[in-house]
N, CA, C and O atoms as CSV, one atom per row, in Angstrom:
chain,resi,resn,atom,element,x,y,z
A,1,UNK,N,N,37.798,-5.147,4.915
A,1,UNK,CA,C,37.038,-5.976,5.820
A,1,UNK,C,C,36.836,-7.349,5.180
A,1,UNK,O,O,36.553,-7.403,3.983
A,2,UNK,N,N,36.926,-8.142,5.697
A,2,UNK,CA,C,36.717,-9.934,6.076
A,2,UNK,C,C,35.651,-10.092,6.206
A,2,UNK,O,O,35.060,-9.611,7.172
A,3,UNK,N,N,34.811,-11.095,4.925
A,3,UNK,CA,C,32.952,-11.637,5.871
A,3,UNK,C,C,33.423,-13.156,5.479
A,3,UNK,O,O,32.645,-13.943,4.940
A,4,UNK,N,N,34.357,-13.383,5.704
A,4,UNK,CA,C,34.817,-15.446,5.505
A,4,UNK,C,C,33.646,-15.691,4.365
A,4,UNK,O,O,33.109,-14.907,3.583
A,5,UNK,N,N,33.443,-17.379,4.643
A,5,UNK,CA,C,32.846,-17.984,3.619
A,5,UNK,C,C,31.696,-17.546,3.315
A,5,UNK,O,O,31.370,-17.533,2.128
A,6,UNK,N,N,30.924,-17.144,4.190
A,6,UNK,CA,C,29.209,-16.257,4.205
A,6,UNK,C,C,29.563,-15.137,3.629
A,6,UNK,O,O,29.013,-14.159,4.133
A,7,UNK,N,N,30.196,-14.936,2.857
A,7,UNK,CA,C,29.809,-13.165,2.423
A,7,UNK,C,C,28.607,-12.949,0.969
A,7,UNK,O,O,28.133,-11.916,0.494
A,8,UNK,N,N,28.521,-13.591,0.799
A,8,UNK,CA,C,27.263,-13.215,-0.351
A,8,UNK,C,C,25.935,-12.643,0.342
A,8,UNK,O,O,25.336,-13.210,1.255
A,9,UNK,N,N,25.558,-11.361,-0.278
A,9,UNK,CA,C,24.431,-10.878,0.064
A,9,UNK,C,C,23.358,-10.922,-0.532
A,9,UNK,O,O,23.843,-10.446,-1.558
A,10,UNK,N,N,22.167,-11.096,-0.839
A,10,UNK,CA,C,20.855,-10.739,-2.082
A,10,UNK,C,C,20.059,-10.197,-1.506
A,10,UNK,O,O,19.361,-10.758,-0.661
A,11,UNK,N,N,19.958,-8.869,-1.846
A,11,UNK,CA,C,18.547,-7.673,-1.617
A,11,UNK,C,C,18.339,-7.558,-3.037
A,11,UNK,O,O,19.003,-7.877,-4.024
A,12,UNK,N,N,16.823,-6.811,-2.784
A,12,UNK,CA,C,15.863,-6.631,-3.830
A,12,UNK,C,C,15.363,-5.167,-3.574
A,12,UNK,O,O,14.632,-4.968,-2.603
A,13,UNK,N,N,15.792,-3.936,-4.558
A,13,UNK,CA,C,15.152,-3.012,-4.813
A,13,UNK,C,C,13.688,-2.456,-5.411
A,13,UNK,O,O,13.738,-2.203,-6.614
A,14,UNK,N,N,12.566,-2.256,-4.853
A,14,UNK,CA,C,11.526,-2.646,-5.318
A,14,UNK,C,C,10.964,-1.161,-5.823
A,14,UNK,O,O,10.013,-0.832,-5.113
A,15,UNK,N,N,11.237,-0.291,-6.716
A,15,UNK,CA,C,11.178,1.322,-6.741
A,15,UNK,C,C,9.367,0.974,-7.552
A,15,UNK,O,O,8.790,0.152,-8.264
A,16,UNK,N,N,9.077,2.543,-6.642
A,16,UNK,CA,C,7.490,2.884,-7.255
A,16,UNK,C,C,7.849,3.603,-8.638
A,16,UNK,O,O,8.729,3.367,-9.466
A,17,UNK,N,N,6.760,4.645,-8.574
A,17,UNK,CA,C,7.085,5.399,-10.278
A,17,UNK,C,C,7.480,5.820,-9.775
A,17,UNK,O,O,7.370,6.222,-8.617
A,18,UNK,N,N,8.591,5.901,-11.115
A,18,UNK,CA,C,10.474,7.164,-10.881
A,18,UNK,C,C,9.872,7.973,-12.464
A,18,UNK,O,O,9.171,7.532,-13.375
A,19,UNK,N,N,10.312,8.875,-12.314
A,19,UNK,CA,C,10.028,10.041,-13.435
A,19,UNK,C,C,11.404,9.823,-14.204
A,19,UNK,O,O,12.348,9.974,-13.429
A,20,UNK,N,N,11.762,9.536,-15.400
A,20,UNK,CA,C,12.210,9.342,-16.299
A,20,UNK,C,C,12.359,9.572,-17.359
A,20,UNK,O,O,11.383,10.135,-17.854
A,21,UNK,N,N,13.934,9.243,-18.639
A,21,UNK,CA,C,13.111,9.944,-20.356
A,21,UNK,C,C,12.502,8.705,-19.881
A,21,UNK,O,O,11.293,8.938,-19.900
A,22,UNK,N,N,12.687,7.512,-19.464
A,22,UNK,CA,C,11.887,6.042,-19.933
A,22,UNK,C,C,10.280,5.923,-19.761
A,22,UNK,O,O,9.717,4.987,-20.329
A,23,UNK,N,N,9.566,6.797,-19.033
A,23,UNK,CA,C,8.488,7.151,-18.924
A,23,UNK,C,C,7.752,8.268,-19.625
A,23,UNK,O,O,6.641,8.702,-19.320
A,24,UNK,N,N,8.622,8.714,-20.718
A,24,UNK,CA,C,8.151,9.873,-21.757
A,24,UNK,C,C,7.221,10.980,-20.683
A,24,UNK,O,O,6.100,11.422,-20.937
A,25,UNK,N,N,7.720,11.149,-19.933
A,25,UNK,CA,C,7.140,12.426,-19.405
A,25,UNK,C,C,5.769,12.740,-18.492
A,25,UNK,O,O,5.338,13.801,-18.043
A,26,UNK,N,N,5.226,11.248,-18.400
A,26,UNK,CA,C,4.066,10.553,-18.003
A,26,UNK,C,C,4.058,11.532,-16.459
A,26,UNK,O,O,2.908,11.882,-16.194
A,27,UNK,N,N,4.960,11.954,-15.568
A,27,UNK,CA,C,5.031,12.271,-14.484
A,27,UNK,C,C,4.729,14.092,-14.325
A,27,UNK,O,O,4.278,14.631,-13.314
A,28,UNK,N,N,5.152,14.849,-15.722
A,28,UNK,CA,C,5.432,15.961,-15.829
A,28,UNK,C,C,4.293,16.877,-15.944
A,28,UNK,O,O,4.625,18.050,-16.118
A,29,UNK,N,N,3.027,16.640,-15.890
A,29,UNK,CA,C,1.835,17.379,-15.889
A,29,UNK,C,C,1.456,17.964,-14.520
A,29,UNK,O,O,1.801,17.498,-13.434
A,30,UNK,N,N,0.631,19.146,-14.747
A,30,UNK,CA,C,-0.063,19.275,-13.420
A,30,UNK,C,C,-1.231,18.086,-12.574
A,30,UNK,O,O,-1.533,18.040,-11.382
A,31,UNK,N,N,-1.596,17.399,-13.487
A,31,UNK,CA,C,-2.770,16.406,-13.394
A,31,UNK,C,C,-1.642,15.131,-12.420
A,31,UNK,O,O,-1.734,14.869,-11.221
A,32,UNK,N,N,-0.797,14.629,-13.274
A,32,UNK,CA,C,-0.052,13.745,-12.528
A,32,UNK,C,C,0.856,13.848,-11.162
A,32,UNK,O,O,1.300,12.861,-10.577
A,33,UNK,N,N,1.036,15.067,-10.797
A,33,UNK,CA,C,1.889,16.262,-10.173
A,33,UNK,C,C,0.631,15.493,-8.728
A,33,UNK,O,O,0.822,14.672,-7.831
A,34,UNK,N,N,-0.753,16.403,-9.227
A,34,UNK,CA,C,-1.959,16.384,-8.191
A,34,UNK,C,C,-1.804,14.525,-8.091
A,34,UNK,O,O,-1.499,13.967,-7.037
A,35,UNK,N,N,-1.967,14.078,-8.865
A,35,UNK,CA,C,-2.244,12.990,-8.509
A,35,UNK,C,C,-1.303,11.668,-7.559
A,35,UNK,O,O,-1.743,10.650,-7.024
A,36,UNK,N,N,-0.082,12.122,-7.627
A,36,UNK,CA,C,1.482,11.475,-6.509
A,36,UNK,C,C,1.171,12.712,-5.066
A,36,UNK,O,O,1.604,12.435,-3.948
A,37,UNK,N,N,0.491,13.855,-5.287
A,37,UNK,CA,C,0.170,14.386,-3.980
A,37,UNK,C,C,-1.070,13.838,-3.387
A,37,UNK,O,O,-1.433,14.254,-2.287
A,38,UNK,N,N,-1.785,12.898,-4.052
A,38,UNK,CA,C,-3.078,12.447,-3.344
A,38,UNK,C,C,-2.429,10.931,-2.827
A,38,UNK,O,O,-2.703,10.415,-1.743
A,39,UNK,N,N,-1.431,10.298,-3.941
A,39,UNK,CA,C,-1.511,8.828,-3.693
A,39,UNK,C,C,-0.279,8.011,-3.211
A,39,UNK,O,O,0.047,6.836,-3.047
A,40,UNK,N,N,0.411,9.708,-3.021
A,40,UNK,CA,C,1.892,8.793,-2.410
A,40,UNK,C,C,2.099,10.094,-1.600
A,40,UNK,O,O,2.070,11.226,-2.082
A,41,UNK,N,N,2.366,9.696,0.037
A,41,UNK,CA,C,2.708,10.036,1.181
A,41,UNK,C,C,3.716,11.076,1.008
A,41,UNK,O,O,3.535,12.210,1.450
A,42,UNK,N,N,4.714,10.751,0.417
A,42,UNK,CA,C,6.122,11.907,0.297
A,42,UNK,C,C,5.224,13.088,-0.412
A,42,UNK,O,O,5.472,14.265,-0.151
A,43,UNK,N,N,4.405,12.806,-1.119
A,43,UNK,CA,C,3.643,13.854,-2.187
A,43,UNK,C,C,4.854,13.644,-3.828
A,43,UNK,O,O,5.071,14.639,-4.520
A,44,UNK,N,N,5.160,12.977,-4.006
A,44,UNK,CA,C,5.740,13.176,-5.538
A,44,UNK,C,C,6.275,11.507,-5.637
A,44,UNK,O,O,6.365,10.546,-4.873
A,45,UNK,N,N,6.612,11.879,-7.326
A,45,UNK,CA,C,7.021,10.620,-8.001
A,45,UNK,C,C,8.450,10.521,-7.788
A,45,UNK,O,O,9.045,11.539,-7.436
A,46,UNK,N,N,9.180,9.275,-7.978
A,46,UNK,CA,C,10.615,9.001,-7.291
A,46,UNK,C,C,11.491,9.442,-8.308
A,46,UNK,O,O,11.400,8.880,-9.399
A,47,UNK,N,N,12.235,10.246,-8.172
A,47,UNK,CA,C,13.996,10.615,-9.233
A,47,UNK,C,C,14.539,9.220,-9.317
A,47,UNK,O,O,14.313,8.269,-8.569
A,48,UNK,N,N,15.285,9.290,-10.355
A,48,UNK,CA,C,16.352,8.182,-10.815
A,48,UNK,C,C,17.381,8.259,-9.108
A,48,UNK,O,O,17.366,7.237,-8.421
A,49,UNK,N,N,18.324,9.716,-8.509
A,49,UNK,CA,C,18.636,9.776,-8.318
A,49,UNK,C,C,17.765,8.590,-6.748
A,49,UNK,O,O,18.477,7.776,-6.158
A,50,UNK,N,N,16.677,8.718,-6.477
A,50,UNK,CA,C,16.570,8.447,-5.455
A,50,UNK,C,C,16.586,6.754,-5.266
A,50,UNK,O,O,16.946,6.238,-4.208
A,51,UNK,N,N,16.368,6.368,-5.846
A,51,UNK,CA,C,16.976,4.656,-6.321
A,51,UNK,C,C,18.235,4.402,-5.811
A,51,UNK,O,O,18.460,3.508,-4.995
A,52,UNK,N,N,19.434,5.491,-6.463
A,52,UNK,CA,C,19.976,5.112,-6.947
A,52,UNK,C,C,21.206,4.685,-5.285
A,52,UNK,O,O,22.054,3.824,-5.051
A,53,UNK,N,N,20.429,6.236,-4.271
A,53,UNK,CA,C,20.871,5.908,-3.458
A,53,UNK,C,C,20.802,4.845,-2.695
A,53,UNK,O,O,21.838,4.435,-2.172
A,54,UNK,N,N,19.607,4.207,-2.485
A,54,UNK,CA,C,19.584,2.578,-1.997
A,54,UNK,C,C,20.448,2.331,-2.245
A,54,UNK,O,O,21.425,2.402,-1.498
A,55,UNK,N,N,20.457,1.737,-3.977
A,55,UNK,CA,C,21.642,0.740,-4.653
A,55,UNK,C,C,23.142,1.136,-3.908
A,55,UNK,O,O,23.972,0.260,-3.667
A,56,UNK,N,N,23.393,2.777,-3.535
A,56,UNK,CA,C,24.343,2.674,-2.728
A,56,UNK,C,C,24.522,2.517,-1.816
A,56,UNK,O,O,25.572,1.910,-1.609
A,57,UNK,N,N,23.694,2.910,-0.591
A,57,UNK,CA,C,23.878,2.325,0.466
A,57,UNK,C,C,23.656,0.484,0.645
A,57,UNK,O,O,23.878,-0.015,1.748
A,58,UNK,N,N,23.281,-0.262,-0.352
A,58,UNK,CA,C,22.768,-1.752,0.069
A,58,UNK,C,C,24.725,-2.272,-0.625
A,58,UNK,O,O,24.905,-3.468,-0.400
A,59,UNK,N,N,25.938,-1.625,-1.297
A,59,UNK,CA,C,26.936,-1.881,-1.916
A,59,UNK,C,C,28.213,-0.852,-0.972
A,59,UNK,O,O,29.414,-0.720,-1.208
A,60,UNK,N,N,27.161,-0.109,0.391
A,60,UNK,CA,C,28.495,0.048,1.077
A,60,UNK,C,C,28.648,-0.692,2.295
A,60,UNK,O,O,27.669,-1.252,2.788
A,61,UNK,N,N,29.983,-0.759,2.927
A,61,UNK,CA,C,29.923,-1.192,4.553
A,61,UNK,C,C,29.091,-0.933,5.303
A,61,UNK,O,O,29.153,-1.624,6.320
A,62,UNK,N,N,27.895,0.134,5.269
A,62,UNK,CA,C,26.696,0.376,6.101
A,62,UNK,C,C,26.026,-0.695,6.052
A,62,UNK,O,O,25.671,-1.170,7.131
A,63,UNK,N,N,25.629,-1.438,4.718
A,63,UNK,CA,C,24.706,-1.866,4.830
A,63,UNK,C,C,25.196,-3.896,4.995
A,63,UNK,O,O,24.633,-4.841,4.443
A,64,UNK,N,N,26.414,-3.916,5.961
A,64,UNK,CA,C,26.987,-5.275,5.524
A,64,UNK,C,C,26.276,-6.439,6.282
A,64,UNK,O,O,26.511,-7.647,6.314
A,65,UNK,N,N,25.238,-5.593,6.936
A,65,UNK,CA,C,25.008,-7.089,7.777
A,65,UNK,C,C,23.431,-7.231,7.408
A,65,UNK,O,O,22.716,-7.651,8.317
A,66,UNK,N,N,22.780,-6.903,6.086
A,66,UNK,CA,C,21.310,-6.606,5.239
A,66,UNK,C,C,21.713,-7.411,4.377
A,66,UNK,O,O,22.755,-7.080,3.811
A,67,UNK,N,N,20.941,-8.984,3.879
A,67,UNK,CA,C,20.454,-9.762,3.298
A,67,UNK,C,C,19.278,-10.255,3.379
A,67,UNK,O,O,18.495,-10.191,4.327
A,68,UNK,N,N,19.144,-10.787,2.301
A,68,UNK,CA,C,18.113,-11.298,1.844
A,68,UNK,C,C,16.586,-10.527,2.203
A,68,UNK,O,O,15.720,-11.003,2.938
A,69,UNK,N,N,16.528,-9.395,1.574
A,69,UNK,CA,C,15.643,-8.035,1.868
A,69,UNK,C,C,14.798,-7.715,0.563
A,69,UNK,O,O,15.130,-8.354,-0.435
A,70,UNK,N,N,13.851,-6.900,0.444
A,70,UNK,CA,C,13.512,-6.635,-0.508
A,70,UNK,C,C,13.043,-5.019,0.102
A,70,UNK,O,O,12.229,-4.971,1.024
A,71,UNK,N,N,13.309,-4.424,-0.169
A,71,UNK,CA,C,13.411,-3.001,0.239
A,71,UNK,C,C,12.466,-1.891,-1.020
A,71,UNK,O,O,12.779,-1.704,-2.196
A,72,UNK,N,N,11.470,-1.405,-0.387
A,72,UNK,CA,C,10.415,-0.930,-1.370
A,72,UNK,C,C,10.975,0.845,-1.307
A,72,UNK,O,O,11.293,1.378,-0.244
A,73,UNK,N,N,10.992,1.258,-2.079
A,73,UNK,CA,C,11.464,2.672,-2.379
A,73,UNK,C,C,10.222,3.390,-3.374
A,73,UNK,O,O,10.355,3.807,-4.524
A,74,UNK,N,N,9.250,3.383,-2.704
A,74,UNK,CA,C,8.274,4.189,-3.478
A,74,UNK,C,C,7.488,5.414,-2.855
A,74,UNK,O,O,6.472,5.815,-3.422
A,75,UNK,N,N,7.880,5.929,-1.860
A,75,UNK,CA,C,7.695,7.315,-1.238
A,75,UNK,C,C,6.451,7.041,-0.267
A,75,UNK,O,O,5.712,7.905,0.205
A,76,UNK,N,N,6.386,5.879,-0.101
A,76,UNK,CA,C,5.336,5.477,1.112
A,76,UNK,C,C,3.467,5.183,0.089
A,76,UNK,O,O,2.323,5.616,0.224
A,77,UNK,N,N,4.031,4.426,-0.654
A,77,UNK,CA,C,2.851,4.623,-1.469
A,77,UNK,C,C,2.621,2.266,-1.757
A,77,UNK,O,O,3.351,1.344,-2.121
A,78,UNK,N,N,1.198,2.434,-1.294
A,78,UNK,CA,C,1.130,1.023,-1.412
A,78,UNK,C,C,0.419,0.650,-2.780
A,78,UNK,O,O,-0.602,1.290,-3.031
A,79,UNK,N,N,0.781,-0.190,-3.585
A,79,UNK,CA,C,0.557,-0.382,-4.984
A,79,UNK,C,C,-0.249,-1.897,-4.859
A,79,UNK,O,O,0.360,-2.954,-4.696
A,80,UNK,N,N,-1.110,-1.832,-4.922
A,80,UNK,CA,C,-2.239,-3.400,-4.750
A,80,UNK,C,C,-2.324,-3.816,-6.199
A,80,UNK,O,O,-2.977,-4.809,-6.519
């Protein structure tokens, strides 16, 4: 597929807490467990994996006509 001279896109992935080694385990308690079921809608903290799918769908033909976005991936959870 052809997007002529306009083809550059820029979105912005904006992920809540993702459970991670990079978070040493911060997510893995029963306490923190209760606490993504009180303060985020999905009830849990975000997988690497679930990121990761954005990043793919915003890098396939689905997503060719999405610029300049900032797209929040945090399980319905508002962070003030």
């Amino acid at each position: 597929m052809q997007y002529g001279s306009n083809g550059v896109r820029a979105n912005c992935i904006c992920p809540g807490g993702v459970d991670t080694p990079m978070t040493g385990g911060a997510f893995a308690t029963e306490e923190s467990r209760a606490r993504a079921r009180r303060a985020i809608p999905l009830g849990r903290y975000a997988q690497a994996e679930d990121i990761a799918e954005v990043a793919v769908w915003l890098l396939s033909d689905a997503s060719r006509y999405v610029t300049g976005q900032t797209i929040p991936v945090e399980g319905g959870a508002l962070v003030t």
